[in-house]
N, C-alpha and C positions, 0 to 999 in steps of 0.2 A: 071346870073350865081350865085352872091351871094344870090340870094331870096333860089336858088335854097338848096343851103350849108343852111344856116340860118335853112330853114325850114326842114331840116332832123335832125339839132342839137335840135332843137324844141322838132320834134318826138322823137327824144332819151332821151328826158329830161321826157318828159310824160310818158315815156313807162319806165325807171328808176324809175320814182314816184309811180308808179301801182306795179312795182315790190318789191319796199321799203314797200307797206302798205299790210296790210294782206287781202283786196280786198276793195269795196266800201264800205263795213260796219264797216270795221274798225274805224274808226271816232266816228260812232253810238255806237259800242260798248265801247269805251275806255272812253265816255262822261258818258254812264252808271254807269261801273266801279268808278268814280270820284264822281260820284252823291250818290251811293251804299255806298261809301266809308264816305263820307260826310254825309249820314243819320247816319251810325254807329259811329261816331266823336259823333252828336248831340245827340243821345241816349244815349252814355255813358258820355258826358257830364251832361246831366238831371240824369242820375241816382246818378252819382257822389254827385249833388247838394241835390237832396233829400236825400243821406245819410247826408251830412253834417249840412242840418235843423233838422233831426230828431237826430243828436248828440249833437245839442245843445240846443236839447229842453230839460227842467227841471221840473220835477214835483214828486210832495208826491203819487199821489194818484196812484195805486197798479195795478187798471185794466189800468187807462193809459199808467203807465210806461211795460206790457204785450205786450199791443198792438204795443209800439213804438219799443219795442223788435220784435217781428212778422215782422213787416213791413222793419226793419232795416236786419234781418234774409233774407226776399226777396229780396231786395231791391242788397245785397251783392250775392245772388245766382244769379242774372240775369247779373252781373257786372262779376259776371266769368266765367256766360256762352259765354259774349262777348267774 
């Protein structure tokens, strides 16, 4: 008789769990989410960093300093498109 109790609190526990998640994929996608979330961390990290190389890079020469300009120009447009 307790197998019997035992094992309907079982099924109620599983069938509680199925209804707590938003179905099998839930898992899958929430692992996405994290990973998605985690590339866009790393990408605005990296862009971060290449702003702050090309801030403190120093130089006389005229088209160099254009270019680091340019680059510093994208480099911030894409940093706010994040």
């Amino acid at each position: 008789m307790a197998r019997g109790w035992e094992s309907k609190s079982v099924e109620e526990q599983v069938e509680q769990k199925a209804q707590s998640s938003d179905g099998p994929n839930a898992d899958a996608r929430r692992a996405e989410e994290t990973a998605a979330k985690a590339a866009k961390a790393r990408q605005r990290q990296e862009l971060e960093l290449q702003r702050e190389r090309i801030l403190d890079e120093r130089t006389s020469n005229p088209v160099r300093r254009a270019a680091l300009a340019a680059a510093l120009t994208e480099i911030e447009g894409k940093l706010n498109a994040l």
